[in-house]
Phi, psi and omega in degrees: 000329190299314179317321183286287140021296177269001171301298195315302190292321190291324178305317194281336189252019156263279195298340175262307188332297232275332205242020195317277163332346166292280207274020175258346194282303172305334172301021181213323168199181185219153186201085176261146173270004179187136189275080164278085159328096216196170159328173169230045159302098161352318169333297203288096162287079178320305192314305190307289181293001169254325209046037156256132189275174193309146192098320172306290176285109144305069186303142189214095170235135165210194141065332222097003191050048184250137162283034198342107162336125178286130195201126145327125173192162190261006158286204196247124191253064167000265159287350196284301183305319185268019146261356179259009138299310174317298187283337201250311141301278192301324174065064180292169170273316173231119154246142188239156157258154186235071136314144195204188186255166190058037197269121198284336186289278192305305186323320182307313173287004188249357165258184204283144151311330184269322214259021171241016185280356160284347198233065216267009163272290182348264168332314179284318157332296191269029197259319181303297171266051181279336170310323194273325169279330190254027158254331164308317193271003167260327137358284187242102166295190187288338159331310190228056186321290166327299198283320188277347180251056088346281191278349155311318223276315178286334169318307207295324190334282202307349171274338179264358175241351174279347221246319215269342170308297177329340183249110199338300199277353122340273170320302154343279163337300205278338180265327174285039194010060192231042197172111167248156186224158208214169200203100163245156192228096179228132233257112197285323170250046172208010150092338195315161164216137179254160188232146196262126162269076165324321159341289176266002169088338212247143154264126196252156163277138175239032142220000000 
């Protein structure tokens, strides 16, 4: 706890110094231009892998980064409620997903039901992308470990923007061109990041 603490300080008498006219700016509204989705790993600094400062970014992190298919409904809808906030209030510009490797979520979904049964929010959780594991898992054998969770972790992107289609005032957007949805794949120890060519199917890197 003491680190966080000394966080705390170094932030008000540095980063806010440095940024003192930001956050005096921000303090009264946010007008971020984009809607990041992403893991809730510790690893994944969005702000950090963007180079963007506060304000700049709407953040979603939960999971595996998944989206749940859009449905009415009278629980209480986490992500559902902050991306129809993003888009509908804040009226972002982009939305991205952010997947990445070695990701405990995906990893996850390839066990037994008894062996996620301490974590039984999870398991349901991940329930969401059991579709994207069993094409991985007719797809890639057990053989070959490296290759199949690739493609899980990157399947799931592609699966989460298709997720992200479901929801009317999306779709709309993404067909008026107002609204870009974008799939990264980013490799946590060499910093690379791939971006999905929906054309071609494929993630290319672009640094």
């Amino acid at each position: 706890m003491q680190n966080l603490l000394d966080g705390i300080t170094k932030f008000r008498k540095k980063d806010f110094e440095d940024h003192k006219e930001l956050f005096k700016e921000l303090g009264n509204r946010q007008k971020p231009h984009t809607l990041f989705i992403s893991c809730s790993d510790s690893r994944i600094d969005p702000n950090m892998i963007t180079g963007t400062k506060p304000g700049e970014l709407f953040i979603i992190r939960n999971i595996a980064n998944i989206v749940p298919p859009y449905r009415e409904s009278e629980e209480y809808l986490a992500t559902t409620s902050a991306i129809e906030y993003a888009v509908l209030v804040l009226e972002v510009e982009n939305i991205v997903i952010c997947g990445h490797s070695n990701c405990g979520g995906c990893a996850a979904s390839f066990k037994s039901a008894e062996e996620l049964k301490d974590i039984p929010h999870t398991r349901k959780w991940l329930e969401l992308i059991r579709p994207v594991r069993d094409m991985v898992l007719k797809e890639i054998s057990e053989n070959e470990p490296e290759a199949r969770e690739w493609l899980m972790e990157q399947g799931n992107v592609v699966e989460q923007l298709k997720h992200l289609l479901t929801f009317p005032y999306i779709r709309e957007r993404v067909e008026e061109g107002k609204l870009n949805l974008s799939g990264w794949y980013y490799i946590i120890e060499t910093g690379e990041i791939f971006i999905y060519d929906k054309d071609c199917g494929e993630f290319k890197c672009e640094n």
